[in-house]
KOLMIFI-915482 format. One record per residue: residue number from 0; residue in one letter; y, x, z of N, C-alpha, C in turn. Coordinates in steps of 0.05 Angstrom, whole numbers, plus 5000, padded with zeros to 4 digits. Layout:
REC  NUM  a  Y  X  Z  Y  X  Z  Y  X  Z
...
end
This chain:
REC  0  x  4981  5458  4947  4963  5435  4948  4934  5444  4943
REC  1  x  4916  5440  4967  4893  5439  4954  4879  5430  4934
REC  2  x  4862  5443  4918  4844  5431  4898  4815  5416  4903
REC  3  x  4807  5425  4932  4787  5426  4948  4771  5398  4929
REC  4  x  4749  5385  4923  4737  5371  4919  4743  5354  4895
REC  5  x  4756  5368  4869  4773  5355  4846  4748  5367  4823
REC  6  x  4725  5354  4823  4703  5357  4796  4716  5370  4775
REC  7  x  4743  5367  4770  4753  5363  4736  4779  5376  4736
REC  8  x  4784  5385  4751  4813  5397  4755  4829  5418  4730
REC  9  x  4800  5432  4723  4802  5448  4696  4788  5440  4674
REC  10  x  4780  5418  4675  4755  5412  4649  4779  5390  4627
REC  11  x  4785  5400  4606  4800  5385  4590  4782  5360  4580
REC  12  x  4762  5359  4584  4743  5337  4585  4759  5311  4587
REC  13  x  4772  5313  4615  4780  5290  4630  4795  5274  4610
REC  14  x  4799  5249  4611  4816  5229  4593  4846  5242  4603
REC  15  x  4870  5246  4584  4891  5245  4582  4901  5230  4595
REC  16  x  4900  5200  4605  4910  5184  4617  4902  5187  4650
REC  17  x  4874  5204  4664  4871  5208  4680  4890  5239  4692
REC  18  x  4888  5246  4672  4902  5281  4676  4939  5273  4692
REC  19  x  4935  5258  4681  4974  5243  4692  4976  5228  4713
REC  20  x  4951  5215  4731  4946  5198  4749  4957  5223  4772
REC  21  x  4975  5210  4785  4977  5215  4814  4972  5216  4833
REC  22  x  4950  5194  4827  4943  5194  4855  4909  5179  4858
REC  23  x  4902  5197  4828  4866  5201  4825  4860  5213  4848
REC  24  x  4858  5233  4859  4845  5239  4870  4842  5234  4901
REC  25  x  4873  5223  4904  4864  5201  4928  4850  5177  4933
REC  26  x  4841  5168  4905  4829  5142  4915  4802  5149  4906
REC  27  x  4790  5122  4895  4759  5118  4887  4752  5136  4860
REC  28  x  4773  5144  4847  4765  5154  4817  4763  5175  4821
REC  29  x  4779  5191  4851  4780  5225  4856  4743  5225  4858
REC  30  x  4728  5211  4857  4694  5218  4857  4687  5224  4836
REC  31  x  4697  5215  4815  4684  5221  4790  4686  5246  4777
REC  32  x  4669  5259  4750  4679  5270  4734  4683  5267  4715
REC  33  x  4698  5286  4695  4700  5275  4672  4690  5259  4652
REC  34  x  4654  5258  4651  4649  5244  4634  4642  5207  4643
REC  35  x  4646  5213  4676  4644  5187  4692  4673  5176  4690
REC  36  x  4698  5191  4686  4724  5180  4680  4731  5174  4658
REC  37  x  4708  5188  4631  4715  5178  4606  4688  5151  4603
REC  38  x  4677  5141  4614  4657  5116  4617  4669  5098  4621
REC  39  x  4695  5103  4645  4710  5091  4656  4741  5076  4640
REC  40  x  4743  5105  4638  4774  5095  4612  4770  5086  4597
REC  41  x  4750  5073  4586  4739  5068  4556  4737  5032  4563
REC  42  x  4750  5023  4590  4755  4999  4604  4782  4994  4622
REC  43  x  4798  5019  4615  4820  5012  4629  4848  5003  4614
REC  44  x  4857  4989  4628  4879  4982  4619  4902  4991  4641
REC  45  x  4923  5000  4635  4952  5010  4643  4973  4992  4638
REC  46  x  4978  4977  4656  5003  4963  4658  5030  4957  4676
REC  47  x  5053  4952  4674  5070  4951  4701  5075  4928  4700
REC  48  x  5075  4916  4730  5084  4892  4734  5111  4899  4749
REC  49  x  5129  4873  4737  5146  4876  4754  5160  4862  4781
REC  50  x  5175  4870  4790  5173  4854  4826  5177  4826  4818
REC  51  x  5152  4812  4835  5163  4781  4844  5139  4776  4831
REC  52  x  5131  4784  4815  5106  4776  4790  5076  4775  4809
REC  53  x  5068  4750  4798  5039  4756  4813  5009  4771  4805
REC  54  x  5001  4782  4821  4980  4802  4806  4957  4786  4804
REC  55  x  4944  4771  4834  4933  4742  4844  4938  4728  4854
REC  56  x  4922  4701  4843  4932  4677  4849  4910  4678  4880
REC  57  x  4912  4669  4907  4889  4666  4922  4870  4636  4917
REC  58  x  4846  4636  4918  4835  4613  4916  4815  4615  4889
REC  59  x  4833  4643  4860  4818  4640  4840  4804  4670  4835
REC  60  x  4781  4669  4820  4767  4692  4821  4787  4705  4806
REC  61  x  4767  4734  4803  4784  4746  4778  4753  4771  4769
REC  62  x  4756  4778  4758  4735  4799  4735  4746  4825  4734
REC  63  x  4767  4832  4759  4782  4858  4756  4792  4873  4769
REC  64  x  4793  4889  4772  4810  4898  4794  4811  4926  4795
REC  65  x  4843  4932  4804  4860  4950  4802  4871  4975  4819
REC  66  x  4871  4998  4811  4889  5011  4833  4912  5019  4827
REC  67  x  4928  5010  4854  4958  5008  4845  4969  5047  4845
REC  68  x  4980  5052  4828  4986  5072  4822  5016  5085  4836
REC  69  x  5030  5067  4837  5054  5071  4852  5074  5045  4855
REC  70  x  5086  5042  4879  5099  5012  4881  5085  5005  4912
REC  71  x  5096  4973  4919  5086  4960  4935  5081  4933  4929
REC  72  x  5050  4921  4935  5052  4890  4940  5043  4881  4965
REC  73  x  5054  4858  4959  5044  4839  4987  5029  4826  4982
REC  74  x  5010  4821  5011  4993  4798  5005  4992  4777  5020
REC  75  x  4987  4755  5013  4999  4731  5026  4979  4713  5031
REC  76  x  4973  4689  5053  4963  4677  5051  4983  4647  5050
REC  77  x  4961  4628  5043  4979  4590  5036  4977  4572  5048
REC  78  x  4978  4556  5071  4966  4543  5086  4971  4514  5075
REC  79  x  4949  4500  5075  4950  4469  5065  4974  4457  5059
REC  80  x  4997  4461  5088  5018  4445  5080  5041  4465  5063
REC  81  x  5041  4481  5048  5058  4492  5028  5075  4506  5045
REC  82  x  5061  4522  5077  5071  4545  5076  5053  4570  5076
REC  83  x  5074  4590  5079  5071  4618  5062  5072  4638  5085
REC  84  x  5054  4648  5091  5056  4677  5106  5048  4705  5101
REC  85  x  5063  4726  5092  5058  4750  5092  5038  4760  5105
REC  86  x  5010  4772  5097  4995  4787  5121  4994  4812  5116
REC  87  x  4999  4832  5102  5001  4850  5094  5010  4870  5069
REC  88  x  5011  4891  5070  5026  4909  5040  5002  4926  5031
REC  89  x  5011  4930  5008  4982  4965  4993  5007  4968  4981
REC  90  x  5006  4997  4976  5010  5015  4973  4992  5035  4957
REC  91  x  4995  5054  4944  4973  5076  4924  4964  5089  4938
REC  92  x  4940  5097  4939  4925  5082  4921  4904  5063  4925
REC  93  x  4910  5042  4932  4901  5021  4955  4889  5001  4921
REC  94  x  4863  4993  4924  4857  4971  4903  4859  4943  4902
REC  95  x  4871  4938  4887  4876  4902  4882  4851  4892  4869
REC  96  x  4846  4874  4887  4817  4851  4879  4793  4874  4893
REC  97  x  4774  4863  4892  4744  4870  4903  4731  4877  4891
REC  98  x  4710  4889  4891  4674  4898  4885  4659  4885  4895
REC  99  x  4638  4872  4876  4617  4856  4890  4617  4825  4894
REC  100  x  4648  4815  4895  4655  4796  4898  4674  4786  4890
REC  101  x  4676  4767  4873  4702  4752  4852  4720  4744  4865
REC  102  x  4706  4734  4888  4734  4707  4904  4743  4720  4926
REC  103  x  4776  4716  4923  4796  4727  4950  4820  4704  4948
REC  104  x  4814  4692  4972  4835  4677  4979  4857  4685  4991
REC  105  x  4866  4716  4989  4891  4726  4995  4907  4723  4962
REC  106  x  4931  4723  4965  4940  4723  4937  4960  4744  4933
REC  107  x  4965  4764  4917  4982  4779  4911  4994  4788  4904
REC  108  x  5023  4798  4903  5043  4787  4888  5060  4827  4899
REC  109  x  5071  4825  4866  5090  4854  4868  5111  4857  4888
REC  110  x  5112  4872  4905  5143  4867  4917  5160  4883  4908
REC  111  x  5156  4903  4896  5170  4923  4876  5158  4925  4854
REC  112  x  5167  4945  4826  5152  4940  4808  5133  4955  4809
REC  113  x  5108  4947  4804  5085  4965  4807  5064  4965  4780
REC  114  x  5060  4992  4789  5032  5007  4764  5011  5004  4771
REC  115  x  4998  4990  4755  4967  4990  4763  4948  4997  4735
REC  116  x  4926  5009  4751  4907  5023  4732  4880  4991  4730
REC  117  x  4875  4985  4716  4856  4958  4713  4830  4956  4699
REC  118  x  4817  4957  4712  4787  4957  4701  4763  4937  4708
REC  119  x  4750  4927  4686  4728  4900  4699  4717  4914  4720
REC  120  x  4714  4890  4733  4696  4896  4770  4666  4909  4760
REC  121  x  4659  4891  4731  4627  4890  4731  4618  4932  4728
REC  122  x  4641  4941  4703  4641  4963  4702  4635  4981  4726
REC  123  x  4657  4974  4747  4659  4988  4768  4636  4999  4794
REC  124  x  4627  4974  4793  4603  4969  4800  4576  4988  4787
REC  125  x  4572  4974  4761  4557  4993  4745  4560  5021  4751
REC  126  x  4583  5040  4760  4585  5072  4753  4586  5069  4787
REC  127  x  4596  5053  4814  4586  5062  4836  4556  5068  4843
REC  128  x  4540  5048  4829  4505  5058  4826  4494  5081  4824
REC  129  x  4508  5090  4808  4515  5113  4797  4521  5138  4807
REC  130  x  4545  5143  4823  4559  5152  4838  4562  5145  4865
REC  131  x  4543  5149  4879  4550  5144  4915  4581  5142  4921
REC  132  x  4577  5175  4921  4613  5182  4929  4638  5158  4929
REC  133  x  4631  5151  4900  4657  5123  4892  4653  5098  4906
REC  134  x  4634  5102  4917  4627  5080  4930  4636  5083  4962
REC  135  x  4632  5104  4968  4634  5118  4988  4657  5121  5004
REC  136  x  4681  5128  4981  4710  5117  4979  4721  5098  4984
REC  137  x  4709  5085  4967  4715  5049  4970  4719  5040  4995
REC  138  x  4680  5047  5016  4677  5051  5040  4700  5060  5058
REC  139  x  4713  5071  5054  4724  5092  5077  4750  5069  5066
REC  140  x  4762  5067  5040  4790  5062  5041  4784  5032  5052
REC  141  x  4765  5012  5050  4783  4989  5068  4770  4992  5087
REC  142  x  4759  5009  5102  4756  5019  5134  4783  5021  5143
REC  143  x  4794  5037  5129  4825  5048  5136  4847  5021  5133
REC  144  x  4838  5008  5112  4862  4984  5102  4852  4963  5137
REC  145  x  4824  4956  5151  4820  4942  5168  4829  4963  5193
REC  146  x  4830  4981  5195  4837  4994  5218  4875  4989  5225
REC  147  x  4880  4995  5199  4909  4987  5191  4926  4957  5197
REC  148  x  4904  4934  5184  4908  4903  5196  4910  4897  5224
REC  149  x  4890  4911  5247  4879  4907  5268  4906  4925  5285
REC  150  x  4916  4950  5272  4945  4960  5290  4959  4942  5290
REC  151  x  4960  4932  5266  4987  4915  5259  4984  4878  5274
REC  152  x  4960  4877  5289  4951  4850  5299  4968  4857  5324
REC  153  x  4962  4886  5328  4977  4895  5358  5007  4892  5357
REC  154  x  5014  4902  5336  5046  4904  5330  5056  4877  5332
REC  155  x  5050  4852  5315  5064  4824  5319  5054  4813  5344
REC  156  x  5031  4819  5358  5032  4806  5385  5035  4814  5411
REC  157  x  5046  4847  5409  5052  4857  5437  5083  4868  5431
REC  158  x  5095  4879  5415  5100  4889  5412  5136  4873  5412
REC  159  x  5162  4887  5422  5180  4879  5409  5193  4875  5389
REC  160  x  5213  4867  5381  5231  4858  5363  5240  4894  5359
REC  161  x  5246  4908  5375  5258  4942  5354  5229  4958  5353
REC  162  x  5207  4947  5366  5186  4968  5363  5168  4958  5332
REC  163  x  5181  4932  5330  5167  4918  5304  5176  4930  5282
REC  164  x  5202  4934  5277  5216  4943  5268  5220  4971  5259
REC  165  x  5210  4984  5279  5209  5016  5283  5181  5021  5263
REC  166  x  5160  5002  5273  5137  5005  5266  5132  4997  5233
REC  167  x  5152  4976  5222  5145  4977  5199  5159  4990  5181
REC  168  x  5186  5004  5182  5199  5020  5173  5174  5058  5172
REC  169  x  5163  5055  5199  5144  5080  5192  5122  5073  5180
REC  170  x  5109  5055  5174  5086  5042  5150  5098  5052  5131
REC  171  x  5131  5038  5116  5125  5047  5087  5137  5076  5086
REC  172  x  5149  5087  5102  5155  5119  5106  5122  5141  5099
REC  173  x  5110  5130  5111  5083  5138  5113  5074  5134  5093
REC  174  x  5074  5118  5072  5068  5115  5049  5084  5126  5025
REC  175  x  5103  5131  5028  5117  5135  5006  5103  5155  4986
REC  176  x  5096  5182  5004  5079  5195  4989  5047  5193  4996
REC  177  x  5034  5193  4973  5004  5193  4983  4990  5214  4984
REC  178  x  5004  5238  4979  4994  5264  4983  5001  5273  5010
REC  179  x  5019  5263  5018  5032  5276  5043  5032  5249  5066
REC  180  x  5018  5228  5066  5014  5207  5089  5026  5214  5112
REC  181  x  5028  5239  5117  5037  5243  5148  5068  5253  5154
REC  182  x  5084  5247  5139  5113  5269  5138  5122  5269  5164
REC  183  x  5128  5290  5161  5145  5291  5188  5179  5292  5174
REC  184  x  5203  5307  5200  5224  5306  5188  5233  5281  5182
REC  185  x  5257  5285  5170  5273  5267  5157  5265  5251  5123
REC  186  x  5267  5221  5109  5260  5216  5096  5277  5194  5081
REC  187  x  5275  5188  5070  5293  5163  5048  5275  5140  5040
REC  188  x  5275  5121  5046  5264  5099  5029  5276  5074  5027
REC  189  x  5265  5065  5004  5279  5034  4989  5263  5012  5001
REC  190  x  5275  4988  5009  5267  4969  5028  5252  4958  5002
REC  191  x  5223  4954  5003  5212  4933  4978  5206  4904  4985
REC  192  x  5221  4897  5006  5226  4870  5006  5260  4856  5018
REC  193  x  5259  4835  5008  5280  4818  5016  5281  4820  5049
REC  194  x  5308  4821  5060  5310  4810  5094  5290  4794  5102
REC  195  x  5296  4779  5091  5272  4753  5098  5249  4748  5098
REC  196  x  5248  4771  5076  5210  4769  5074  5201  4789  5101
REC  197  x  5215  4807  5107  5211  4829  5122  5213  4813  5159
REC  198  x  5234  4793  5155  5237  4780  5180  5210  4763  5185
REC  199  x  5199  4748  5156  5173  4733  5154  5140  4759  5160
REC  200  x  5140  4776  5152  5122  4790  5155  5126  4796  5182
REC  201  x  5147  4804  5195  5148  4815  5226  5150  4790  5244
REC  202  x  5149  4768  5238  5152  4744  5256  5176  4737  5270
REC  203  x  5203  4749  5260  5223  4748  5266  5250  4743  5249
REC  204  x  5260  4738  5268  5290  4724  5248  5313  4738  5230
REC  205  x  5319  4740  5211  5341  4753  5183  5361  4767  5217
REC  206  x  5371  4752  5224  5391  4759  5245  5378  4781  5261
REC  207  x  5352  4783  5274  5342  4804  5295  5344  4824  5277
REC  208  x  5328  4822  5251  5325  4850  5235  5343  4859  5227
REC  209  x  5371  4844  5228  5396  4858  5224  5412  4870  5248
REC  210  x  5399  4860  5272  5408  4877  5300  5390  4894  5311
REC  211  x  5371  4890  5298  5354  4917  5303  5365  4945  5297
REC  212  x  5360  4937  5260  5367  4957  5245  5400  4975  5253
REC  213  x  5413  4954  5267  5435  4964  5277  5429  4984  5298
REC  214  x  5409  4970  5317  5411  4988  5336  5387  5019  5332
REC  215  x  5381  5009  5324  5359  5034  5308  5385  5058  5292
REC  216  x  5404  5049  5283  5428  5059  5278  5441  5085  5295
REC  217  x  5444  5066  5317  5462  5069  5341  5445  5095  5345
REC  218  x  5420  5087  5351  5402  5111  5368  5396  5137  5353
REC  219  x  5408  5137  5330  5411  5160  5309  5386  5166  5294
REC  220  x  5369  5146  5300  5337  5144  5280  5350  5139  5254
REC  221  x  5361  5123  5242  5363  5114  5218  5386  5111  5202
REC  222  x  5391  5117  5185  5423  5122  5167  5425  5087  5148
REC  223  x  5447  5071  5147  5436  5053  5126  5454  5061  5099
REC  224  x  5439  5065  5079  5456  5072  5057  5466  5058  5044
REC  225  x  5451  5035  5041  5465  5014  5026  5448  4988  5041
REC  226  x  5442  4962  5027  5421  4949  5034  5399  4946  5034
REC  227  x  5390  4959  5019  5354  4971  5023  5353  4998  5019
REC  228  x  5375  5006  5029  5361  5044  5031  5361  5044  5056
REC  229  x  5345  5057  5060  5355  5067  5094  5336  5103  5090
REC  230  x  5360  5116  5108  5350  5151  5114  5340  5148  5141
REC  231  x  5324  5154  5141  5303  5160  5170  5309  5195  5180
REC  232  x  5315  5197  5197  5326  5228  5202  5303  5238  5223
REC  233  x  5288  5222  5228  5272  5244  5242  5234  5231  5246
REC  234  x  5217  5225  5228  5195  5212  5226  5176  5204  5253
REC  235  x  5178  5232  5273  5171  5235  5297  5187  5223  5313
REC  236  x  5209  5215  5315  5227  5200  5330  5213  5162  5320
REC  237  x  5217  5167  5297  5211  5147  5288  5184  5128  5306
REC  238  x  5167  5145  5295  5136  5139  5314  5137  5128  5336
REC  239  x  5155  5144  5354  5156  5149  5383  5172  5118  5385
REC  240  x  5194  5120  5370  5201  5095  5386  5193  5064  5367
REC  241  x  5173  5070  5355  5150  5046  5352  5133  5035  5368
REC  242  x  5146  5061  5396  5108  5050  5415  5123  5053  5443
REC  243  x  5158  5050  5442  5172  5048  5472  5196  5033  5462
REC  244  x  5200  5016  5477  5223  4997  5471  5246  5009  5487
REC  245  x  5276  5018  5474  5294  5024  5488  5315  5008  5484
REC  246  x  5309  4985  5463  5331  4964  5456  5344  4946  5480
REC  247  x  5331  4959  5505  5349  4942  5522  5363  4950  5539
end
């Protein structure tokens, strides 16, 4: 693993609680150095939420915000008449709540249990002034999180019922590790949502995602281990048949 661009890598400086982060140096805090991470820690709080639990409510500000350390949540929007639609997942080290701005009427909620690192916005702010770079990050990661929304606008409206499928099974494959975003090969992962939420996020029915997943089966992409495991045997297969429909 490269060290390439890690300020602090050898400076015992760094806070203890940063030295164990996983996945510092992929996000906004990999800018700092030590004495910008001990300015920092000296406002963080470490906590796990667990699945189902909400992180935000949409509609109410908040004074905070987080990077999730490991886990998945969703985020959801509410529509007047008391329904509910999934628009998206984060993943680590993706940040919960904003800079600059209190109010997000997305609301977000654990779908597995998740770690988040938590620090006032105002702080955050304060040491981006500071620090281009962290700011800079910030920049780039929801460039990436909007580049990400805009595939996925493609995926629910062109796209089939096994390529939907194909396609969101390689989202959280692709995430699983954040050092390695790109795996190739074969891989293992735990479904972090219910059938249903998964049938609600993809615009489709408990029943398709269960004949999908069958036939995604069949075609020797995917092993099911139990009910939310599934083995992915080949990542590149995977891809490929996210962007060609052979389910028929």
């Amino acid at each position: 693993m490269s060290h390439e661009g890690r300020k602090d890598i050898h400076n015992s400086d760094t806070p203890v609680v940063c030295q164990a982060c996983e996945v510092r140096h992929q996000g906004i805090c990999g800018a700092l150095d030590a004495q910008q991470l001990m300015r920092l820690s000296k406002h963080t709080i470490r906590r796990k939420v667990k699945g189902g639990e909400e992180l935000h409510r949409g509609g109410e500000s908040s004074e905070r915000c987080s990077n999730i350390m490991n886990g998945v949540a969703k985020l959801s929007k509410l529509m007047s008449d008391g329904r509910q639609q999934i628009v998206g997942l984060q993943f680590a080290p993706d940040m919960v709540g904003r800079t600059f701005d209190s109010d997000n009427s997305v609301s977000v909620e654990a779908a597995t249990d998740v770690q988040l690192c938590s620090f006032p916005r105002s702080v955050v702010e304060e040491i981006m002034a500071d620090v281009p770079e962290m700011e800079h990050r910030l920049h780039l990661q929801k460039s990436k999180e909007l580049d990400e929304a805009r595939d996925w606008m493609l995926t629910l409206g062109r796209k089939s019922a096994a390529e939907k499928l194909a396609s969101f099974l390689f989202l959280l494959a692709s995430h699983v590790d954040p050092e390695h975003p790109t795996s190739k090969g074969a891989m293992t992962i735990v479904l972090p949502m219910k059938r249903s939420d998964i049938a609600d996020f993809l615009g489709l029915t408990i029943e398709t995602i269960s004949r999908q997943l069958t036939n995604l089966r069949k075609r020797g992409l995917i092993e099911l281990k139990d009910r939310r495991t599934i083995e992915i045997s080949d990542m590149e297969k995977l891809l490929a048949a996210s962007e060609q429909d052979l389910s028929k």
